[in-house]
Every structure is written in C-alpha cells, then in structure tokens.
Chimera marker file (.cmm) of the C-alpha trace (Angstrom):
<marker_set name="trace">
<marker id="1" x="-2.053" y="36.060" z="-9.563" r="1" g="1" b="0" radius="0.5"/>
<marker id="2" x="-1.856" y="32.729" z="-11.541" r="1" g="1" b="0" radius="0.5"/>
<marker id="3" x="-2.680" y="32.808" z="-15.240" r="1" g="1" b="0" radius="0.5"/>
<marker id="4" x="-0.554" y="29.498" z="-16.079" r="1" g="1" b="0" radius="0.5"/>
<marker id="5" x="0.517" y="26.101" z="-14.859" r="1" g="1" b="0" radius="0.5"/>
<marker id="6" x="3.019" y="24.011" z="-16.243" r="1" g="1" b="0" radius="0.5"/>
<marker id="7" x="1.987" y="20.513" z="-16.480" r="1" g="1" b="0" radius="0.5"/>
<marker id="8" x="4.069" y="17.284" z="-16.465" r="1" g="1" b="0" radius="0.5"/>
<marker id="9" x="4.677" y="17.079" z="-20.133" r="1" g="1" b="0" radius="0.5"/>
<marker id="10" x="6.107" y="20.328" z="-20.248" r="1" g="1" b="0" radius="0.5"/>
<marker id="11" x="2.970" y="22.266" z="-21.540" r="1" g="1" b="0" radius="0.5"/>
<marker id="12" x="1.642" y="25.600" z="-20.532" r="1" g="1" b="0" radius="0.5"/>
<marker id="13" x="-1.939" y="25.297" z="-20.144" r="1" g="1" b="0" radius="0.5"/>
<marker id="14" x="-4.684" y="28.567" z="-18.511" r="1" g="1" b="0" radius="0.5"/>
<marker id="15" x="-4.460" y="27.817" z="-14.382" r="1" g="1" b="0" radius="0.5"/>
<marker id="16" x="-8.396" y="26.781" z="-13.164" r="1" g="1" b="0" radius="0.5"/>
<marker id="17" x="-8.549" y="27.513" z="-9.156" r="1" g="1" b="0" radius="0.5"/>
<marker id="18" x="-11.170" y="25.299" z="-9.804" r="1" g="1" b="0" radius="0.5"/>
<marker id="19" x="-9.536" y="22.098" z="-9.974" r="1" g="1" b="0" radius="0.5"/>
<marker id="20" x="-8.168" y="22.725" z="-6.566" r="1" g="1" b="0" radius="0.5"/>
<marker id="21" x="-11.288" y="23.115" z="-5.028" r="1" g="1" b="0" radius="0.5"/>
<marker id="22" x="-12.559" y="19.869" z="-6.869" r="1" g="1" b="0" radius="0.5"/>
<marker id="23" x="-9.626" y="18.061" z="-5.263" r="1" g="1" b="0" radius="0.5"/>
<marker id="24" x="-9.584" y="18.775" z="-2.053" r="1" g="1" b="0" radius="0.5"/>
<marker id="25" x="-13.403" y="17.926" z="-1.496" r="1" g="1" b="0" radius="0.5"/>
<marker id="26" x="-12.885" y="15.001" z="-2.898" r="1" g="1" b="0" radius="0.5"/>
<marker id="27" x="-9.776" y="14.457" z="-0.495" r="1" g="1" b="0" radius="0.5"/>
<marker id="28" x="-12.617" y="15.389" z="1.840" r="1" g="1" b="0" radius="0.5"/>
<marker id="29" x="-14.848" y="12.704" z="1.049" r="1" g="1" b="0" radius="0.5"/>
<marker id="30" x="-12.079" y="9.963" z="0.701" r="1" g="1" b="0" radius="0.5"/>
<marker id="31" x="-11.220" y="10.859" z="4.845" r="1" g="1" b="0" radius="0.5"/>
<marker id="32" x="-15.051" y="10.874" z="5.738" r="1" g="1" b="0" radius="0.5"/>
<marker id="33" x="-14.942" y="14.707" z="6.380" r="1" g="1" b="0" radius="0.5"/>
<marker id="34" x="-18.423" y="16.558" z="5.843" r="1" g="1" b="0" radius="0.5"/>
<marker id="35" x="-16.416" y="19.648" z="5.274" r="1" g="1" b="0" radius="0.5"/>
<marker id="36" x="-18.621" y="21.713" z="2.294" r="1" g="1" b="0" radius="0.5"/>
<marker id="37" x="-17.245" y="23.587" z="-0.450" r="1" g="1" b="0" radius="0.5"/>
<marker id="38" x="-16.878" y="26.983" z="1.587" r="1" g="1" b="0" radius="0.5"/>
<marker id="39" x="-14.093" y="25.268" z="3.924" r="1" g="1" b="0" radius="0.5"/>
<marker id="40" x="-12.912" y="23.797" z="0.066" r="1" g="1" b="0" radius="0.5"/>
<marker id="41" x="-12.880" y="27.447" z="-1.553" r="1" g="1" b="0" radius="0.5"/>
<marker id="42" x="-11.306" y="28.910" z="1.604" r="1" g="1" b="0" radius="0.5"/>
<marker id="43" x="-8.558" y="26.518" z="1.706" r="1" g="1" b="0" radius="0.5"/>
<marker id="44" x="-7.923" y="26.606" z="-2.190" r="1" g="1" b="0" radius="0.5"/>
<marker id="45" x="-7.693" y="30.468" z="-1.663" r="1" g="1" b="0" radius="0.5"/>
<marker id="46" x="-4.519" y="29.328" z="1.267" r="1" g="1" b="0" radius="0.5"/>
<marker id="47" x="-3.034" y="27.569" z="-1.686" r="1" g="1" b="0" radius="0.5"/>
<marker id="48" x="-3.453" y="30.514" z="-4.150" r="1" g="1" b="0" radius="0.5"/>
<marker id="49" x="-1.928" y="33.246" z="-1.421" r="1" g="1" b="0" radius="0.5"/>
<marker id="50" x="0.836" y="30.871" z="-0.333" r="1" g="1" b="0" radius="0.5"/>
<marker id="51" x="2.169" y="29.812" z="-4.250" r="1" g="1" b="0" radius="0.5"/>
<marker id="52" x="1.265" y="34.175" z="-4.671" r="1" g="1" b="0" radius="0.5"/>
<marker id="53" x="4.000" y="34.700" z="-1.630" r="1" g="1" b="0" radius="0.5"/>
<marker id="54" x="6.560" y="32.682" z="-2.776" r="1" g="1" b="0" radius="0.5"/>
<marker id="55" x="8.945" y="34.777" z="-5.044" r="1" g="1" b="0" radius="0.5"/>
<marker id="56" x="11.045" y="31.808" z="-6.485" r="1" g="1" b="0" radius="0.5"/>
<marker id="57" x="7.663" y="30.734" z="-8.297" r="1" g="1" b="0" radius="0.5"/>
<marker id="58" x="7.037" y="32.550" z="-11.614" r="1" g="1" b="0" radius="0.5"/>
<marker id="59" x="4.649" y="29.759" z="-13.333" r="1" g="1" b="0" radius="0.5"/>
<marker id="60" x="3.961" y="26.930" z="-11.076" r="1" g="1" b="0" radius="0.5"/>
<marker id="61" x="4.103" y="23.474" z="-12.099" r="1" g="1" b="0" radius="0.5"/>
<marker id="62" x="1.301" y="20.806" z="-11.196" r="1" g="1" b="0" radius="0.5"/>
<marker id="63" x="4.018" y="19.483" z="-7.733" r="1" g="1" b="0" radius="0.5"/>
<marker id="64" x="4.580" y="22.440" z="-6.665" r="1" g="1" b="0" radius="0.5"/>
<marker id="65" x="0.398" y="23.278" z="-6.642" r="1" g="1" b="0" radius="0.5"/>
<marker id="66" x="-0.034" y="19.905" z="-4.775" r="1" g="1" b="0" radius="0.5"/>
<marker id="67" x="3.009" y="20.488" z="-2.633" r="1" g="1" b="0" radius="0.5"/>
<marker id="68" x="0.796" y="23.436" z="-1.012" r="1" g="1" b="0" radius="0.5"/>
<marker id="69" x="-2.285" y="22.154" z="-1.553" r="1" g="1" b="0" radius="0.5"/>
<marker id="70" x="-0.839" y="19.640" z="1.174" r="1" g="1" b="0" radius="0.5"/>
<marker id="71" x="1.031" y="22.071" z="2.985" r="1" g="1" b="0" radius="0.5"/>
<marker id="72" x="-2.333" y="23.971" z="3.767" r="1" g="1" b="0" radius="0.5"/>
<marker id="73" x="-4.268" y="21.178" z="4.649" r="1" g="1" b="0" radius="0.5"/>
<marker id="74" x="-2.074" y="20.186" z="7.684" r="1" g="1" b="0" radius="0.5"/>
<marker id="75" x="-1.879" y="23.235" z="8.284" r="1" g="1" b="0" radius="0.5"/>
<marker id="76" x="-5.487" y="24.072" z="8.818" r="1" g="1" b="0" radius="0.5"/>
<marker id="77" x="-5.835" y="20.603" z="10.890" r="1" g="1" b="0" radius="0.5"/>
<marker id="78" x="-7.102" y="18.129" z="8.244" r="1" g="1" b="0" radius="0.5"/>
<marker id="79" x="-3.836" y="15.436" z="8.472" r="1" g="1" b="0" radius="0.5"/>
<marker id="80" x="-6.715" y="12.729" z="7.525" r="1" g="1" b="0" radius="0.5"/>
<marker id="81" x="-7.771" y="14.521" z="4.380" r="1" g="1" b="0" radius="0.5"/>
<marker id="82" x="-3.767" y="15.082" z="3.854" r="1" g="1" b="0" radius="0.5"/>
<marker id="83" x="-3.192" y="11.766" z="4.029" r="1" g="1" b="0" radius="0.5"/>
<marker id="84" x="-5.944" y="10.249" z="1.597" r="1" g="1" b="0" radius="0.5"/>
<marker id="85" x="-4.927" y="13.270" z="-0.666" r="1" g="1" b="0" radius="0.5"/>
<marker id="86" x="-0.691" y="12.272" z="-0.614" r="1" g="1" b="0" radius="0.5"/>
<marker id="87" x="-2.177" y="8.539" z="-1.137" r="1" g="1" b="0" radius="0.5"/>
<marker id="88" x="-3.852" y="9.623" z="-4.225" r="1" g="1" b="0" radius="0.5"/>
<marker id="89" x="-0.830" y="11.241" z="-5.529" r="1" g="1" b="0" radius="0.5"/>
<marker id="90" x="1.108" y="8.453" z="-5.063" r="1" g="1" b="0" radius="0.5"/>
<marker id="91" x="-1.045" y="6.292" z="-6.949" r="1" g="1" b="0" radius="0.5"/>
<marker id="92" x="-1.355" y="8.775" z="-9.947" r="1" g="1" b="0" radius="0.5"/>
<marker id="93" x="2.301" y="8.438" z="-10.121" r="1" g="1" b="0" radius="0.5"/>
<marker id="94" x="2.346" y="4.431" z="-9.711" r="1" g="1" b="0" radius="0.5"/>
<marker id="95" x="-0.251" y="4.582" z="-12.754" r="1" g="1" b="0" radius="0.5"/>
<marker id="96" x="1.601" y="7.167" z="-14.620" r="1" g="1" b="0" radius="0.5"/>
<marker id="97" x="4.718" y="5.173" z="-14.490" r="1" g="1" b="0" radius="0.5"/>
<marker id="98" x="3.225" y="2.064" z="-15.256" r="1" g="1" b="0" radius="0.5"/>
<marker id="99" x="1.339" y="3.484" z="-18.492" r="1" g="1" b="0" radius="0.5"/>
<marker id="100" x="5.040" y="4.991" z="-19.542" r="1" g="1" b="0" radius="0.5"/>
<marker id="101" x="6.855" y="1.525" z="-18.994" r="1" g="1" b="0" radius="0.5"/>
<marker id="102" x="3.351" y="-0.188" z="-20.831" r="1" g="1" b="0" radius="0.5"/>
<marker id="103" x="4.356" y="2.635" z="-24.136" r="1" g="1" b="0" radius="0.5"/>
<marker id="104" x="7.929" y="2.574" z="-24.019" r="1" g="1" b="0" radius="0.5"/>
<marker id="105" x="7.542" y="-1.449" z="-24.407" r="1" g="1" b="0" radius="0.5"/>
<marker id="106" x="5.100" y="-0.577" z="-27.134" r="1" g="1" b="0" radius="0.5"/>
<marker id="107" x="7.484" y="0.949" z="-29.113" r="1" g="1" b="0" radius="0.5"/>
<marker id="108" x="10.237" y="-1.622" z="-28.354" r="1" g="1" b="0" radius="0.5"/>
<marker id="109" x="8.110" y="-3.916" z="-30.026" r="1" g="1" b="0" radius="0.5"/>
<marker id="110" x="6.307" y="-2.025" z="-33.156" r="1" g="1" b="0" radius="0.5"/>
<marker id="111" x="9.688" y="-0.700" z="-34.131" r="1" g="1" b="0" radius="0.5"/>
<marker id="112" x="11.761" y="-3.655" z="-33.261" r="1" g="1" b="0" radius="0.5"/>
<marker id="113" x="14.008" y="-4.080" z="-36.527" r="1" g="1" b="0" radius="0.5"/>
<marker id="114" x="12.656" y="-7.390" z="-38.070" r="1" g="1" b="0" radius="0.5"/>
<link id1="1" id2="2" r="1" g="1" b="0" radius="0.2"/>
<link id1="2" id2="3" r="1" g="1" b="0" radius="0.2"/>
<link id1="3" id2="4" r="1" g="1" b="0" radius="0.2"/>
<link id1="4" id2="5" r="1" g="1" b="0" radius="0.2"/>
<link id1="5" id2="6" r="1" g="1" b="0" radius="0.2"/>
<link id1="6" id2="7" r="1" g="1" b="0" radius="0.2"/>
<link id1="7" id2="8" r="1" g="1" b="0" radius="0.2"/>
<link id1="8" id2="9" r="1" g="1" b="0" radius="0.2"/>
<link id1="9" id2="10" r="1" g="1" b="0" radius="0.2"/>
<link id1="10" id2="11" r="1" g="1" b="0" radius="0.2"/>
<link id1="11" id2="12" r="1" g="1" b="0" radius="0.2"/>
<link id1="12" id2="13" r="1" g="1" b="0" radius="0.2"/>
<link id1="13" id2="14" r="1" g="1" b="0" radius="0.2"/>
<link id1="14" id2="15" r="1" g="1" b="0" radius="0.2"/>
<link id1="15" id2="16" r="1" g="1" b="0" radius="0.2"/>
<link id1="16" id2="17" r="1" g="1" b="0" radius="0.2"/>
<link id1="17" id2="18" r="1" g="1" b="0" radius="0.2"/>
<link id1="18" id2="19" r="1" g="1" b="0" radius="0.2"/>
<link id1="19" id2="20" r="1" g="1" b="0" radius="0.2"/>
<link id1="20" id2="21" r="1" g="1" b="0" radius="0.2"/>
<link id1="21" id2="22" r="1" g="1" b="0" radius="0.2"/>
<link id1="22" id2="23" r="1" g="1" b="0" radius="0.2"/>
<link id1="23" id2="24" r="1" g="1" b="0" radius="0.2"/>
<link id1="24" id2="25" r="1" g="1" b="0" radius="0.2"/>
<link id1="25" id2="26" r="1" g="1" b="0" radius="0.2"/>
<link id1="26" id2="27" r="1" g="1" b="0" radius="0.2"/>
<link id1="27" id2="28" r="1" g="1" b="0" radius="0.2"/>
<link id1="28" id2="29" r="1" g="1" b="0" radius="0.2"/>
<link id1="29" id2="30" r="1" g="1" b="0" radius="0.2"/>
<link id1="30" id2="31" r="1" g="1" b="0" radius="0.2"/>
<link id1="31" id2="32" r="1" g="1" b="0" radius="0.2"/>
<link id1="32" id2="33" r="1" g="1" b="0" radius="0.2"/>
<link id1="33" id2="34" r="1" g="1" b="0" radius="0.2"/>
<link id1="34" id2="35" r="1" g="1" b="0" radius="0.2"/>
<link id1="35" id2="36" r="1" g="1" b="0" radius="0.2"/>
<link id1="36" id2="37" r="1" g="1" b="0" radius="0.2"/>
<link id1="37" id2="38" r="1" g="1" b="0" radius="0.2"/>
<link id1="38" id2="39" r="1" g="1" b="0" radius="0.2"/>
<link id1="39" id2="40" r="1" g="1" b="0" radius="0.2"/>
<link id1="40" id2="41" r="1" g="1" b="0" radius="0.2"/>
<link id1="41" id2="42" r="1" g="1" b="0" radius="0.2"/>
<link id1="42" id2="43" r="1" g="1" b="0" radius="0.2"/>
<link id1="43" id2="44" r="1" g="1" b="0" radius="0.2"/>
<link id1="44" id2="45" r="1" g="1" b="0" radius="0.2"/>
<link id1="45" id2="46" r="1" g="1" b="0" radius="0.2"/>
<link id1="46" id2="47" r="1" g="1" b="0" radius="0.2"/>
<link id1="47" id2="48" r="1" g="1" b="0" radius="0.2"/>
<link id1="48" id2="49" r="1" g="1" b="0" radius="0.2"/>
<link id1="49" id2="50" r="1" g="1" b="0" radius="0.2"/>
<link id1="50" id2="51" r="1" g="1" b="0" radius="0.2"/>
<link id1="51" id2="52" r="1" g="1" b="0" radius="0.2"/>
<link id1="52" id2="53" r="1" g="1" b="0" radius="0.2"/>
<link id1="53" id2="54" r="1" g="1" b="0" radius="0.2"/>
<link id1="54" id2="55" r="1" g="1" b="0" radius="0.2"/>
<link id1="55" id2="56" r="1" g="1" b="0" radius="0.2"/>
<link id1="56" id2="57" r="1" g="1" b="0" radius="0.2"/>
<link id1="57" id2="58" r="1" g="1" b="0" radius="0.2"/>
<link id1="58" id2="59" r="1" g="1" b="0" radius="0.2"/>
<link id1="59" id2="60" r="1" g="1" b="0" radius="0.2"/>
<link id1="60" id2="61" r="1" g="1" b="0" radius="0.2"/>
<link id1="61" id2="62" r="1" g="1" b="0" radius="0.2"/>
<link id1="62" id2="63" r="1" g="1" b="0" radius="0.2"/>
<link id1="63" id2="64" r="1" g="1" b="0" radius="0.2"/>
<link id1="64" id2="65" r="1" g="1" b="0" radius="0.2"/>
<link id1="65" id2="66" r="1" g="1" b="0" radius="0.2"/>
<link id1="66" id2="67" r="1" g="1" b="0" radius="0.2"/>
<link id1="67" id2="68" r="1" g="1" b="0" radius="0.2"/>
<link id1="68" id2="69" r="1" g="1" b="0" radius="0.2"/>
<link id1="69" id2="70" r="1" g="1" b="0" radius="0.2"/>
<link id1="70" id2="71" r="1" g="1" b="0" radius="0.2"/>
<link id1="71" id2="72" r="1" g="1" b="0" radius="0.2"/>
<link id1="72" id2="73" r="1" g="1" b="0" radius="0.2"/>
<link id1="73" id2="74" r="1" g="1" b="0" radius="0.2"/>
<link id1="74" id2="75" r="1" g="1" b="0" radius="0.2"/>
<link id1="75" id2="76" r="1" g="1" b="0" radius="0.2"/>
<link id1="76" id2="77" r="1" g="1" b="0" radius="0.2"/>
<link id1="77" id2="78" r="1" g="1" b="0" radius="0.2"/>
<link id1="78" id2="79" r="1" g="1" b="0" radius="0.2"/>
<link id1="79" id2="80" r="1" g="1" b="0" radius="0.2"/>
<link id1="80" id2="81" r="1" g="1" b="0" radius="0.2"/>
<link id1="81" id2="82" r="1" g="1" b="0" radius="0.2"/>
<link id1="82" id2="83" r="1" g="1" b="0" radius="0.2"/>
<link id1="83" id2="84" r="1" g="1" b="0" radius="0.2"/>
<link id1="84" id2="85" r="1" g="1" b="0" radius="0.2"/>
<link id1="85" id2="86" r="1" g="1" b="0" radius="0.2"/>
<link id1="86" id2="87" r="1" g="1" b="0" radius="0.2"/>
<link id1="87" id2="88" r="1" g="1" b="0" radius="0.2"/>
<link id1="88" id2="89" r="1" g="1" b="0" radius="0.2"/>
<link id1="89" id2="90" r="1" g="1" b="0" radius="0.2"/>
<link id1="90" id2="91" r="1" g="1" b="0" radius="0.2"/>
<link id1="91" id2="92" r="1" g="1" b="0" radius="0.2"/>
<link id1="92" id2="93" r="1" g="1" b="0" radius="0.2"/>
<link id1="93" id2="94" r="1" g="1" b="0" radius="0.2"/>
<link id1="94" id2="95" r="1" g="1" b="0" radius="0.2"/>
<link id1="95" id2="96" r="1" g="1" b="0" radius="0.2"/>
<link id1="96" id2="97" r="1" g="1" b="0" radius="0.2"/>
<link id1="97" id2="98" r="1" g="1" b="0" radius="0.2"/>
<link id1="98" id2="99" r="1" g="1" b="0" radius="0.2"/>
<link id1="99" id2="100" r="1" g="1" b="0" radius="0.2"/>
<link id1="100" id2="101" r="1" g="1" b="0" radius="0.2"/>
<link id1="101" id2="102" r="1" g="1" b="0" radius="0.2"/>
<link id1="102" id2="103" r="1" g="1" b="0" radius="0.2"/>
<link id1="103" id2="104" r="1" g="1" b="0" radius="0.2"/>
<link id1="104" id2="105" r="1" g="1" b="0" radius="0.2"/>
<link id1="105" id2="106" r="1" g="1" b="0" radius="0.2"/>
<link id1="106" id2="107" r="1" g="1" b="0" radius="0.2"/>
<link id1="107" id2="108" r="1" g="1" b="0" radius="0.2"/>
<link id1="108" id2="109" r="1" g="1" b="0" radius="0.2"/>
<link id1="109" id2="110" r="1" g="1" b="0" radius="0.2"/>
<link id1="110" id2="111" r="1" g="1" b="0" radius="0.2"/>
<link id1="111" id2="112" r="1" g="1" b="0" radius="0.2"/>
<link id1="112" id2="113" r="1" g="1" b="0" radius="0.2"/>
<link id1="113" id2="114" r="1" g="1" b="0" radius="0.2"/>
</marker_set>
C-alpha cells in the first residue's frame, strides 16, 4: 500500500489515489472518450497493484506514478487517451522548465553585483 509520494522537489507529501483518478478522466475527455469514473477508478486501482508489485519501489516518485499510469492505459486499449495524457506531460515539463529558466534569470538579475 502507498502512504507517500515523492514529488519533484524532493518532498514527501501523503499519496491521494485520488489524483489519479482525476487525471486519467480528464485524459479521457482530452481523447473524446465517454469512459465514466468506474472505468477511471478501475484503471487507477491497475496503477496502484502494478507500482504495489514492483519490489524495487519503496516510495514512488510522481514519474514513476505516471510511468504506470501510462503503462495501464495501453494496456487496457486506450492508446488515444495515452497519447493526450504523454502530451500533457510533456507540456508540464516544457512549462516547468521554462518557469525554472524565467527564476534562475530572476536571480541573475536581483543579485547581479552592481
């Protein structure tokens, strides 16, 4: 069973099966799938048996939940829904690298030695 996640920054935050569910509807509804929140709960509980089975996991980090959360949708059939949801990464991680560039130049220039 999951208690914990470990996020990007390093923190250790309670684990919320709930968030998984919330994702993959709305993967769901990006692919124009009608699938309903049963076929969203039954799929999150894929994710939560296959990240349970794997051994070399003790607390799972935020990739490694998507990682399965992809691996079980392609799995089940929905390569559609995969795809909008691995697009939706990607641009998480385009916007999270731009906001990190946007800081670091930030600080280059607040604490630029005058």
């Amino acid at each position: 069973m999951i208690d914990t996640i470990l996020k990007r920054d390093g923190r250790e935050v309670p684990f919320d099966p709930g968030k998984i569910t919330s994702a993959i509807l709305k993967a769901f509804q990006a692919s124009g799938s009608a699938k309903t929140e049963r076929t969203a709960q039954e799929l999150t509980n894929q994710v939560l048996a296959k990240l349970g089975s794997d051994e070399s996991i003790g607390v799972p980090t935020v990739e490694q939940i998507q990682d399965a959360v992809e691996g079980v949708l392609i799995e089940n059939g929905f390569v559609r829904t995969a795809k909008r949801y691995i697009l939706y990464r990607a641009e998480r991680s385009r916007i999270r690298e731009m906001n990190t560039r946007l800081m670091q130049i930030y600080d280059d220039i607040t604490n630029k030695a005058a």
